[in-house]
C-alpha positions in Angstrom: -61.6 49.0 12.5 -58.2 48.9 13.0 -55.9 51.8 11.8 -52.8 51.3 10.3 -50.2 52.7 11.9 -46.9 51.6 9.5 -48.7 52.8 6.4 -48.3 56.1 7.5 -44.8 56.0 8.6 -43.6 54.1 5.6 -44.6 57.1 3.6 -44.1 60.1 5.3 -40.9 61.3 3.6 -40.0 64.4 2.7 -41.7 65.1 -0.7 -40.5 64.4 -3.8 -40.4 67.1 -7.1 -43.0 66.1 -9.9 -43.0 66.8 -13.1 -46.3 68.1 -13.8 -47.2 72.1 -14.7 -47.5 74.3 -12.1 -51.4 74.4 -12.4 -51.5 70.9 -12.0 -51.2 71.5 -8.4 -54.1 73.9 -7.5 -56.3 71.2 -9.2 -56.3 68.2 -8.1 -60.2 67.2 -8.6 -60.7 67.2 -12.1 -58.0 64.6 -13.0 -60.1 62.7 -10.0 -62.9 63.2 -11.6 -61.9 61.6 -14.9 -59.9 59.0 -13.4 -62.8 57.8 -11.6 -65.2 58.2 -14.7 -63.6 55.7 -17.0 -64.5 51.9 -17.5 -62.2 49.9 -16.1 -61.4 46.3 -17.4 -62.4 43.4 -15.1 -59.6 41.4 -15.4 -58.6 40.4 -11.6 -55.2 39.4 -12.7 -54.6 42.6 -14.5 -51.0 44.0 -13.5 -52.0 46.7 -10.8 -52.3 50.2 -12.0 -53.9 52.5 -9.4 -56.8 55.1 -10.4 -54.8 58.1 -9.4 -52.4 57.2 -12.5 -55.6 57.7 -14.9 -55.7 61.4 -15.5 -52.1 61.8 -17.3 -51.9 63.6 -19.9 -48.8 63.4 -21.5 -49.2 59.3 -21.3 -51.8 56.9 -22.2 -54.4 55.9 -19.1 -56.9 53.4 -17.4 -59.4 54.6 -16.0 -62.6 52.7 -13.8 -66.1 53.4 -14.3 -67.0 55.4 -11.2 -70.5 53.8 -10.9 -68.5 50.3 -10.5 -66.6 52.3 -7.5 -69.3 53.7 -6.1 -71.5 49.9 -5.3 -68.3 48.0 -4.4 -67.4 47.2 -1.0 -64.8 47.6 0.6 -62.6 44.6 1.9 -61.5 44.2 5.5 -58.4 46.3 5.5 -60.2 48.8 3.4 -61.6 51.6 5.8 -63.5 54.7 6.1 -61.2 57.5 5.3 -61.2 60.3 7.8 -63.2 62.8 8.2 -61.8 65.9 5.9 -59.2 67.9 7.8 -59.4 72.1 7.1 -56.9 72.6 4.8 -55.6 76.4 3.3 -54.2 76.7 0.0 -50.0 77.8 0.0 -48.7 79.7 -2.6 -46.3 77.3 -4.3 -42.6 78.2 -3.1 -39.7 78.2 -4.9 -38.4 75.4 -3.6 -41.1 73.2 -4.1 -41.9 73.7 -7.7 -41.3 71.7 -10.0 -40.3 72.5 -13.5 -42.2 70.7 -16.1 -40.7 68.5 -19.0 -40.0 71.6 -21.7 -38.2 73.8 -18.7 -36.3 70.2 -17.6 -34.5 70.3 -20.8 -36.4 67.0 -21.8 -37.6 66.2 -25.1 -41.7 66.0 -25.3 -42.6 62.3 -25.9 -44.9 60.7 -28.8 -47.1 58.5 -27.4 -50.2 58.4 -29.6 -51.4 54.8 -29.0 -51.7 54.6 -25.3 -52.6 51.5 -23.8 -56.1 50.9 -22.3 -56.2 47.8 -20.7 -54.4 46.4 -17.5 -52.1 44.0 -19.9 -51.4 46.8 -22.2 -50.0 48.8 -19.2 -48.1 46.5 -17.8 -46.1 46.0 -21.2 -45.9 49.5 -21.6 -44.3 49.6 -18.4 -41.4 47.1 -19.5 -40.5 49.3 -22.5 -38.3 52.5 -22.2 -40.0 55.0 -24.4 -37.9 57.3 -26.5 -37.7 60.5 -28.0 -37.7 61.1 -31.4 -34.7 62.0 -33.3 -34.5 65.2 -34.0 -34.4 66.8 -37.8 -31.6 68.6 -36.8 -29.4 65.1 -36.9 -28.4 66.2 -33.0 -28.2 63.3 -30.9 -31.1 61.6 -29.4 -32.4 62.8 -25.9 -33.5 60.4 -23.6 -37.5 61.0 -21.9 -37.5 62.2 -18.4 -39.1 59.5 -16.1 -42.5 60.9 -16.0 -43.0 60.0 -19.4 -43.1 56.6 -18.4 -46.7 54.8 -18.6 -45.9 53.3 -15.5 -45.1 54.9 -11.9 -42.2 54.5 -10.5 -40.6 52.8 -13.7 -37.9 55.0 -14.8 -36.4 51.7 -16.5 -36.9 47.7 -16.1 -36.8 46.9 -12.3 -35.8 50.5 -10.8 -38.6 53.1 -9.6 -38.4 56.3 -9.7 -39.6 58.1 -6.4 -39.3 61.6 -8.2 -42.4 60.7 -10.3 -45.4 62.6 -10.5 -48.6 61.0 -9.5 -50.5 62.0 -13.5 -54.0 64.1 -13.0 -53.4 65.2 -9.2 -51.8 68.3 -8.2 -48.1 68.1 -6.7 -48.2 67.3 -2.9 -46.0 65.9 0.0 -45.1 62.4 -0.7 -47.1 61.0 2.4 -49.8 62.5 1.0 -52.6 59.5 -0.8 -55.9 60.0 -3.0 -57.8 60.2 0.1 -56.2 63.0 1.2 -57.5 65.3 -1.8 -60.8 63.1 -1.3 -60.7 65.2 2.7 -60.5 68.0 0.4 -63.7 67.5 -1.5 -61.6 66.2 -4.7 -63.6 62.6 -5.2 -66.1 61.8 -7.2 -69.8 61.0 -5.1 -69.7 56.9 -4.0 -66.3 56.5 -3.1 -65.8 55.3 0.2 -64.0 56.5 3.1 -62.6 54.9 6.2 -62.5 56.0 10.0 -59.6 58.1 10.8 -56.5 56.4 12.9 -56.1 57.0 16.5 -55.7 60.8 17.6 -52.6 60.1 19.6 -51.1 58.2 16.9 -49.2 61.1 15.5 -49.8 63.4 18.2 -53.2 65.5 19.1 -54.4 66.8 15.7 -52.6 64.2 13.1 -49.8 65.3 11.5 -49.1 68.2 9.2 -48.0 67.9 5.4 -44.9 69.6 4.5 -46.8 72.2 2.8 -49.5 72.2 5.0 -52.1 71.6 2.6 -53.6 68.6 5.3 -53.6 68.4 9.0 -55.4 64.7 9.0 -53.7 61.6 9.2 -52.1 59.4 6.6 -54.7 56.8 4.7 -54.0 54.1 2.0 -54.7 55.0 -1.3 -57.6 53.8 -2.8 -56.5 51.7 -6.5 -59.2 51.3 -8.6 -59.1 47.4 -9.2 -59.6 46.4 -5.5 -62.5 47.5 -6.2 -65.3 44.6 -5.9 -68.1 44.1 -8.9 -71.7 45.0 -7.6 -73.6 42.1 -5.9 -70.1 40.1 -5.2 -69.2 38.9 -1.7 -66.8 40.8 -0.2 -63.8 38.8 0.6 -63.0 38.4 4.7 -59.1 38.5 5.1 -57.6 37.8 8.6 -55.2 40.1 10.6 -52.1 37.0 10.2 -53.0 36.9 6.3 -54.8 33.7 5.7 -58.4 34.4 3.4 -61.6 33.0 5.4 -63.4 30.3 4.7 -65.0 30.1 1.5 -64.1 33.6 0.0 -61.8 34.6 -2.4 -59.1 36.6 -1.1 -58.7 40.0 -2.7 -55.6 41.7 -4.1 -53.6 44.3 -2.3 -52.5 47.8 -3.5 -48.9 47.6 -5.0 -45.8 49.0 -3.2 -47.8 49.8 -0.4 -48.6 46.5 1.5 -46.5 45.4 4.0 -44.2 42.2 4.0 -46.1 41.1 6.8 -49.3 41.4 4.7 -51.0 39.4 1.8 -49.4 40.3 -1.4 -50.8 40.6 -4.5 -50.1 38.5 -7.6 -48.3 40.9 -9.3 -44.7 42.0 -8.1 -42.5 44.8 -9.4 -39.9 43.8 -11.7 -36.3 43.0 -9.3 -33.5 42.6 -11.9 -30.0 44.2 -12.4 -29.4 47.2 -14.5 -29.1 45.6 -18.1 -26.1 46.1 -19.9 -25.9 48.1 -23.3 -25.5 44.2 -24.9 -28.0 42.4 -23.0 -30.8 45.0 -24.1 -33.5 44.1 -26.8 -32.7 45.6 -30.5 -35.4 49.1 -30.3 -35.7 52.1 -31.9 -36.9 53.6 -28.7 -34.4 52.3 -26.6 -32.7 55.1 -24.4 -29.4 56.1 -25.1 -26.7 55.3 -22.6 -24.0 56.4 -20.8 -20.5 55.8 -21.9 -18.1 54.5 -19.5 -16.1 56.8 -17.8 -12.9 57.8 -19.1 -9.7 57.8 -17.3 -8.3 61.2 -16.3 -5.3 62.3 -18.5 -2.0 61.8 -17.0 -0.5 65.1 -15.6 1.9 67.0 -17.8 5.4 66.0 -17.2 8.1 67.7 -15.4 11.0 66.9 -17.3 12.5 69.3 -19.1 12.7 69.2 -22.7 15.9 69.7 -23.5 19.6 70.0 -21.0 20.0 73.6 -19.9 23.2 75.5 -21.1 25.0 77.6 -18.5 22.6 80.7 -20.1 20.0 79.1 -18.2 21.7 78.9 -14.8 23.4 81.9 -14.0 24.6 81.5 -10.8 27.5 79.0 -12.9 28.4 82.4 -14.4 29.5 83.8 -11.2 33.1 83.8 -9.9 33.7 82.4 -6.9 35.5 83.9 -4.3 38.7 83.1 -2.9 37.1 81.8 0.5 34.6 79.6 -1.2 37.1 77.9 -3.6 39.4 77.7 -0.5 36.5 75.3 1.2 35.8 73.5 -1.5 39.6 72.6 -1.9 39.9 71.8 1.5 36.9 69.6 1.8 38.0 67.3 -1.5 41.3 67.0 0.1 40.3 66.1 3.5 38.4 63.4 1.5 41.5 62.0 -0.2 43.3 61.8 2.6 40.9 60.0 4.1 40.4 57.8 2.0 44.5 57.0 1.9 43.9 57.1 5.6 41.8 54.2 5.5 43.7 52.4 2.9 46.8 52.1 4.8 45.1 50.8 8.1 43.6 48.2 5.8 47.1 47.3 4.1 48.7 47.4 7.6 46.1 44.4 9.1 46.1 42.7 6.1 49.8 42.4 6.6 49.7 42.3 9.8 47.0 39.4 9.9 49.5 37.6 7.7 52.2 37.9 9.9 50.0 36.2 12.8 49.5 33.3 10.6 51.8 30.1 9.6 51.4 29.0 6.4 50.8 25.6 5.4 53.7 25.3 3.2 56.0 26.3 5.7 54.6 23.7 8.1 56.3 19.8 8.6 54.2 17.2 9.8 55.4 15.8 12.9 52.6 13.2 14.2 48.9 13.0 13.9 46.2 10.2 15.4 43.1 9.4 14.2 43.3 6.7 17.4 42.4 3.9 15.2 43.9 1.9 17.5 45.5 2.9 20.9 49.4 3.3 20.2 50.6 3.5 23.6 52.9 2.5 26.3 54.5 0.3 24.0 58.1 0.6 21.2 57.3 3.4 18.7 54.2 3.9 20.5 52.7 7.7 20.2 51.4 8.0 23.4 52.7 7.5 27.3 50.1 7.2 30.2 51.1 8.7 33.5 49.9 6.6 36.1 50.2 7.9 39.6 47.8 9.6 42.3 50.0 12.8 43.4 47.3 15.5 42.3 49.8 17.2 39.6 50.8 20.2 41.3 46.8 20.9 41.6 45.7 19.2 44.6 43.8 17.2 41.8 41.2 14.3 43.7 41.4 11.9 41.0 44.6 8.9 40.5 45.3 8.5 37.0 45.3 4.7 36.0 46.6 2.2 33.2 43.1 0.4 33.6 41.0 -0.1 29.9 37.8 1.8 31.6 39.4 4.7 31.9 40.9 4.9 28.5 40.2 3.5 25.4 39.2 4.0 21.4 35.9 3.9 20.0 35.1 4.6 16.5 38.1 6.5 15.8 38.3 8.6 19.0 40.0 8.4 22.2 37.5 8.4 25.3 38.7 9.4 28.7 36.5 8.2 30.7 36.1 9.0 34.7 34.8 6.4 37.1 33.8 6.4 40.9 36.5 4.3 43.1 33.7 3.0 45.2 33.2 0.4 42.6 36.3 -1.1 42.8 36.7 -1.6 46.3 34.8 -4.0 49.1 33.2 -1.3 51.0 32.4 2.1 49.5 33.6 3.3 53.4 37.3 2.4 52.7 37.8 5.4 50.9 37.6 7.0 54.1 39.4 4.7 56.7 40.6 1.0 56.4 41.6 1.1 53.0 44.8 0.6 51.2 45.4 1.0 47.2 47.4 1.0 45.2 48.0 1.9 41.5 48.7 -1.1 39.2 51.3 0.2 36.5 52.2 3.4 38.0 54.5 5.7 36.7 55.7 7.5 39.4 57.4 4.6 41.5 61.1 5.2 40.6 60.3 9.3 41.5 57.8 9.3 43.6 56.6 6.3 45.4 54.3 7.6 47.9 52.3 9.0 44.4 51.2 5.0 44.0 49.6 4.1 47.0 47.1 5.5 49.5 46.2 4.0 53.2 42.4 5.4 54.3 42.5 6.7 58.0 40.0 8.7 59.4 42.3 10.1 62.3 44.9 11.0 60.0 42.3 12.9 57.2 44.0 10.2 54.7 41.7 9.5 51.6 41.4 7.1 48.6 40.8 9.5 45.7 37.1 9.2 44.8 37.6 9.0 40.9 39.8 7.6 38.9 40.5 8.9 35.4 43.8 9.1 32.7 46.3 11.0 31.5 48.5 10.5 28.4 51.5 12.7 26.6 53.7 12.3 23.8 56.3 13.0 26.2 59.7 11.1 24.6 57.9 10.4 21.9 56.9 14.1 19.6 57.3 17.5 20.7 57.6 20.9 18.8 59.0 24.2 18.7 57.6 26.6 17.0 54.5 24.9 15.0 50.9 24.5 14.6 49.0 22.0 16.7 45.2 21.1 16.4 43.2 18.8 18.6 39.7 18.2 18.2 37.2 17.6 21.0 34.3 16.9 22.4 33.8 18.4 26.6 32.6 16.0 29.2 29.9 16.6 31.2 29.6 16.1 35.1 30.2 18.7 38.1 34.0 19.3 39.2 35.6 17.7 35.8 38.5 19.3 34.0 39.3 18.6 30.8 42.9 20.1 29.2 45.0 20.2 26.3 48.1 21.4 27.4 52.0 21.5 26.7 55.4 21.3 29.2 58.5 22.3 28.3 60.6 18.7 27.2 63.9 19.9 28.8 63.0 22.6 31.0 66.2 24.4 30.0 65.5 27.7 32.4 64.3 25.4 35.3 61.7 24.0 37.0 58.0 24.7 36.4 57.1 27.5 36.3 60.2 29.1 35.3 60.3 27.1 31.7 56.6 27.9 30.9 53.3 26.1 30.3 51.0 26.3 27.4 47.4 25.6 27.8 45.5 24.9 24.6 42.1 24.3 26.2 41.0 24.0 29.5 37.4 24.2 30.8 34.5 22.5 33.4 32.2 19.8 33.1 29.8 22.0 35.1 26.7 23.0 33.3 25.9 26.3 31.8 24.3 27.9 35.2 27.7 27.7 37.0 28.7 30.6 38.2 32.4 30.2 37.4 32.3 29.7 33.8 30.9 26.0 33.2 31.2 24.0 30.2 29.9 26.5 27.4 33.5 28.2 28.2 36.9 27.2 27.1 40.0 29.0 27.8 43.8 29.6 27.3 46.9 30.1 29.1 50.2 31.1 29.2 52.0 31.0 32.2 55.9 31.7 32.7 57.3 32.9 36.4 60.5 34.8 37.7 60.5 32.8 40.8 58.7 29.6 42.1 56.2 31.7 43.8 56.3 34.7 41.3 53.9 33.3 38.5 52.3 35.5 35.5 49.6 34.1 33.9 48.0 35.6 30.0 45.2 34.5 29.4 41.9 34.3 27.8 38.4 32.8 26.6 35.7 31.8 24.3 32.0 31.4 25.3 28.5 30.0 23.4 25.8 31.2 24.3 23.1 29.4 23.9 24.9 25.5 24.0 27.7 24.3 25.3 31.8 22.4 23.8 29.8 19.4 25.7 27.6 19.0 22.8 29.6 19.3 19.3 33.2 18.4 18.9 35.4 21.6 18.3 39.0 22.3 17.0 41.5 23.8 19.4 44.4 25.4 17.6 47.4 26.9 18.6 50.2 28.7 16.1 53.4 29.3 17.6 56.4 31.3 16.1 58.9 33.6 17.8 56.9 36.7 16.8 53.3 35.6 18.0 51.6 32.9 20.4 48.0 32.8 19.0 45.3 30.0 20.6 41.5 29.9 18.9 38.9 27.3 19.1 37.4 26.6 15.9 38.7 30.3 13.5 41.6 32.9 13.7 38.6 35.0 14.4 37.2 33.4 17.8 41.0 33.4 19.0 41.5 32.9 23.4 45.5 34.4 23.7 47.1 36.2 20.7 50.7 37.3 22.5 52.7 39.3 19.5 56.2 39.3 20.7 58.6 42.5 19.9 61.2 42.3 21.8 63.9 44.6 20.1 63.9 46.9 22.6 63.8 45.0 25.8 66.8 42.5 24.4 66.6 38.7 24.5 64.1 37.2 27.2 63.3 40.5 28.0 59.6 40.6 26.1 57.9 38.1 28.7 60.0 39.4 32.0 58.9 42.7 30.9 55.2 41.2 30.1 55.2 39.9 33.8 55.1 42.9 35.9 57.7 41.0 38.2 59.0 43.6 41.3 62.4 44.3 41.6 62.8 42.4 45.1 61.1 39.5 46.6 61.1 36.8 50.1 60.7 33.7 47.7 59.0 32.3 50.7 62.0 33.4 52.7 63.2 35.6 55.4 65.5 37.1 53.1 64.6 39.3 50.3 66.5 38.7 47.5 66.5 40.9 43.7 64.5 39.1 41.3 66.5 38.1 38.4 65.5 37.6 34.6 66.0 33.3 33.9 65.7 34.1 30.4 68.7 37.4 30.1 69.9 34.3 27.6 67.1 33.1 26.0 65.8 34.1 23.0 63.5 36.6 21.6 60.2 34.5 22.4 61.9 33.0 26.1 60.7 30.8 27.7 59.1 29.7 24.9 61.2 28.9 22.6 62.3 25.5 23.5 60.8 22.4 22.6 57.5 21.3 24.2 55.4 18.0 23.8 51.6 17.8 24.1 49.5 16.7 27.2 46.1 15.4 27.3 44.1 14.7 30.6 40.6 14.9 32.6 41.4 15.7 36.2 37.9 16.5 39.2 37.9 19.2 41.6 42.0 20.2 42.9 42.8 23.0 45.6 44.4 25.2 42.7 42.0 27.5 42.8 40.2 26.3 38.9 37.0 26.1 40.9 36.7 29.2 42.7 35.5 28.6 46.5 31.9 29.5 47.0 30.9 28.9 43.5 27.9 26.4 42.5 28.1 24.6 45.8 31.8 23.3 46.1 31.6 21.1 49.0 35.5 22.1 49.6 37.6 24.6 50.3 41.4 24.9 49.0 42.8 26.0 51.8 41.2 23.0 53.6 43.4 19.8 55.0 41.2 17.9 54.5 39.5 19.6 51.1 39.6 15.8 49.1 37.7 13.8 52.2 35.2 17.0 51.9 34.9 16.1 48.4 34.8 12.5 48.6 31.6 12.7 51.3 29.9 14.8 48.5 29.9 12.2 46.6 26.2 11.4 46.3 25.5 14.8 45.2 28.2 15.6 42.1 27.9 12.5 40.8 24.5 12.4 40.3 25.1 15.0 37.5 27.2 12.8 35.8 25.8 11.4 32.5 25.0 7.3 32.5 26.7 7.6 28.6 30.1 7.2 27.8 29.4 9.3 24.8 28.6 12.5 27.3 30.6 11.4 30.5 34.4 11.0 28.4 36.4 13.5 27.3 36.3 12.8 23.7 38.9 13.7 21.0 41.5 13.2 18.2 44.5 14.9 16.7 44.2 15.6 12.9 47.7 16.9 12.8 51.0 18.4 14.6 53.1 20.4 12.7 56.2 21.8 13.1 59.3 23.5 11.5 61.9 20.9 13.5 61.0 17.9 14.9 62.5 16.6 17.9 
């Protein structure tokens, strides 16, 4: 027969305690005996209760007639148990006894009608038995767990692996009935099986923990396996499935596998009830409350304030060197804190200074280019119309034509085109080709600024774009104001956009000895040029000594991660005789903020002084001469503080030096003769990155308002 290999190591665990006397253990056999002596009810459905349960005393038992055991045979699972193993009785130690119920501190349990039959037990085993109350009126004990009628039941649905096994003697937990039955503690009849492989365990089985059995584990024999005298014993296969035409037989509680056939009976699998959900009993156990929360911890705050009894360092005089600090550190405070008062006071003052008022402001002119008021009686604005590069080696002519300036929804577009589509042959830019500028301005100063004859010997070139330029020049200029443009960048490589203001009289001479003022100024060139491209605008003042001594102040605004090409933007300049300050969109973001003072240096003196000028210069000459001050009789803010009128233009490319050479692929230099044919042979390359929209490719704007405190 095959051995059983898992039954062995599913219970060999370290033993558990029992409750049973002392004496219980060093005899075993005679609660066999009478366990196996008592009839036994033949009820096949009877809820399992094993024979070595029979024999305890302090509970009500079943019990099989041992005759019945000794004529029924055995199933085939059932084996022969091993052959008896030597076995030599220990001394009980210490830490194996086990006290019994009176030295546990348990109460002894009633239980005068004990159940006798199978159906009896298992309603016995359901019901949690209780201790009677005591006379005394002290609270009711609960029973320890072996006096429970059924094993492993300390209460509905939870065993209890600490029970005793009742009438056998207190051994290791792997240890069954047949291994007292080794020991000559069965009854005559009962049947054994083989023993399991020697090698299962190792050579010689395995030893209990108290040595009491050197054989290896069997299954326990339960009393109602057993099978009536003259019954066929039932034939059950390895894979569980009964033969043909028996009747299967019922496996051993708790000790079957999963694998194997189960019995009808299963142990009770339910939560622990709650005190609510259990049935109304006098016996029912009492118990445990809930745990109750820990007290908070005392607090730390004291009772009542402490007097100066109670701290008697406040007692103490201080010495003189510890007042001392403690004068000196409050009034190094105070002072400080005055300190930084008065620095606030100042640039709050100061801030207002730098600032014009709107009350103080007159209105002078303002366009909301509803309608394009120029060139005409009354008119705001006055093109210039000519093709002599400004003073900047500029590459574009500036023209009267309606595609080059116009209004659209309230805004004035200046918008650059390509000559090439306004002439036969896009090569007459470069030789055979005459133009010439239809309005221009500049043919009563400057003739040869109207017209332009292509010759490829000569380096002579059409100027490749054409564009606009407008002013309120005889029309509205300030002195000393506020003026605010809004705008909207072009986009397109070598563009040049500007806001800007000349001097209307030039009273201390010729540019640039009467000044400049550049609002804004920037590039159509996209963010990546190297040169500041078109998410930069800047600001100038520029004033010179001499034709060829200029100064320049300057400064700029940048965005980081757009561009002014995008979003429209206010450029704002105030201008009194203490301050020149220029800031795109807030006083905060401000490009130039000159403050004049200019009590020491005497009038004109602030901006000669601000110049750096040397005392001698060639002026182009052989002849050195002393450079003199053009503004000795100016005033305080000379050269600006004359009248000037406002400027607005898109120029491309120039030999000025506004696109650096080198930079983002200029296809010119400025020193070159022949820079604007360098330019114009480029042509298939810049304009490509001009934008197909009017919306992106104009220089878009309006002018909410210009103010000032005389109007000329």
């Amino acid at each position: 027969m095959a051995s059983y290999p898992s039954r062995r190591n599913r219970y060999s665990h370290a033993p558990q305690r029992s409750s049973i006397d002392d004496d219980d253990i060093s005899s075993p056999s005679s609660h066999l005996t009478r366990a196996l002596s008592a009839p036994r009810s033949p009820s096949p459905l009877s809820p399992p209760r094993p024979a070595f349960l029979a024999g305890a005393r302090d509970r009500g038992s079943y019990t099989s007639d041992a005759s019945t055991l000794d004529s029924a045979p055995t199933s085939d699972s059932e084996r022969d148990p091993p052959p008896p193993a030597p076995t030599a009785k220990h001394a009980p130690t210490a830490s194996r006894k086990r006290r019994s119920t009176a030295n546990a501190g348990y109460a002894p349990v009633d239980n005068p009608d004990s159940p006798s039959t199978p159906s009896q037990l298992l309603q016995s085993a359901t019901d949690l038995p209780q201790s009677p109350a005591p006379d005394d009126g002290s609270p009711r004990v609960r029973a320890p767990p072996s006096a429970y009628p059924f094993p492993f039941q300390a209460y509905p649905g939870n065993p209890d692996p600490g029970m005793a096994i009742p009438g056998m003697g207190l051994k290791s937990r792997r240890a069954s009935i047949e291994s007292f039955v080794a020991n000559g503690g069965v009854a005559a009849g009962v049947p054994r099986r083989a023993a399991s492989p020697a090698g299962f365990y190792g050579p010689g089985g395995r030893n209990s923990m108290d040595g009491s059995w050197d054989g290896d584990l069997e299954r326990p024999y339960a009393p109602f396996m057993a099978v009536p005298a003259g019954a066929q014993q039932p034939q059950v296969y390895r894979s569980g499935q009964p033969a043909p035409g028996s009747t299967p037989s019922f496996r051993a509680p708790f000790l079957a596998p999963s694998s194997r056939p189960s019995s009808v009976w299963a142990p009770p699998s339910h939560a622990a009830p709650s005190r609510a959900d259990l049935p109304s009993s006098p016996h029912l156990a009492t118990y445990a409350e809930p745990l109750k929360p820990k007290p908070p911890l005392p607090s730390t705050l004291l009772m009542s304030k402490l007097d100066k009894e109670d701290k008697p360092w406040l007692l103490q005089r201080r010495d003189r060197r510890t007042r001392g600090s403690w004068w000196l550190t409050f009034l190094t405070v105070v002072v400080g804190i005055g300190l930084a008062g008065l620095i606030c006071w100042r640039g709050y003052t100061d801030a207002g200074k730098e600032m014009i008022a709107d009350n103080k402001l007159c209105f002078v002119m303002g366009d909301d280019f509803d309608s394009l008021s120029v060139d005409s009686d009354g008119a705001t604005w006055v093109r210039d119309a000519e093709m002599s590069g400004f003073g900047n080696g500029e590459f574009e002519m500036t023209t009267t034509s309606s595609d080059n300036l116009f209004v659209r929804n309230g805004q004035l577009y200046i918008m650059p085109t390509l000559t090439t589509n306004y002439l036969k042959s896009p090569g007459l830019i470069f030789d055979g080709g005459n133009y010439t500028i239809p309005g221009c301005t500049a043919a009563k100063t400057n003739a040869s600024a109207c017209s332009v004859a292509s010759n490829a010997k000569t380096g002579a070139t059409v100027p490749p774009i054409m564009s606009a330029r407008i002013s309120t020049k005889g029309t509205y200029s300030i002195q000393y104001g506020k003026v605010e443009v809004v705008a909207k960048l072009p986009r397109g490589d070598w563009l040049w956009p500007a806001i800007w203001m000349l001097p209307t009289d030039s009273k201390y001479g010729a540019w640039p000895l009467s000044g400049e003022i550049d609002i804004m100024e920037g590039r159509g060139n996209g963010p990546e040029y190297p040169a500041q491209g078109n998410n930069y605008v800047r600001s100038t003042l520029t004033w010179g000594a001499l034709p060829g001594l200029i100064a320049r102040a300057y400064g700029w605004q940048s965005q980081k991660r757009t561009s002014y090409a995008k979003a429209f933007h206010t450029y704002t300049m105030e201008w009194t005789q203490d301050f020149i300050k220029i800031y795109v969109d807030s006083r905060l973001t401000s490009m130039v903020d000159m403050k004049i003072n200019n009590k020491q240096a005497g009038n004109g003196g602030f901006f000669f002084n601000k110049g750096k000028f040397p005392t001698t210069s060639t002026n182009g000459t052989a002849t050195e001469i002393v450079v003199p001050n053009p503004w000795k009789d100016g005033g305080q803010s000379a050269p600006f503080d004359q009248s000037f009128y406002l400027v607005m233009n898109l120029a491309a490319g120039g030999t000025s030096g506004w696109f650096p050479d080198k930079k983002g692929d200029k296809p010119w230099f400025d020193s070159s003769n022949t820079a604007m044919r360098d330019f114009a042979q480029a042509q298939s390359t810049w304009s490509a990155t001009w934008p197909d929209s009017d919306d992106d490719r104009a220089f878009r704007m309006y002018v909410p308002r210009s103010c000032s405190a005389r109007s000329r």
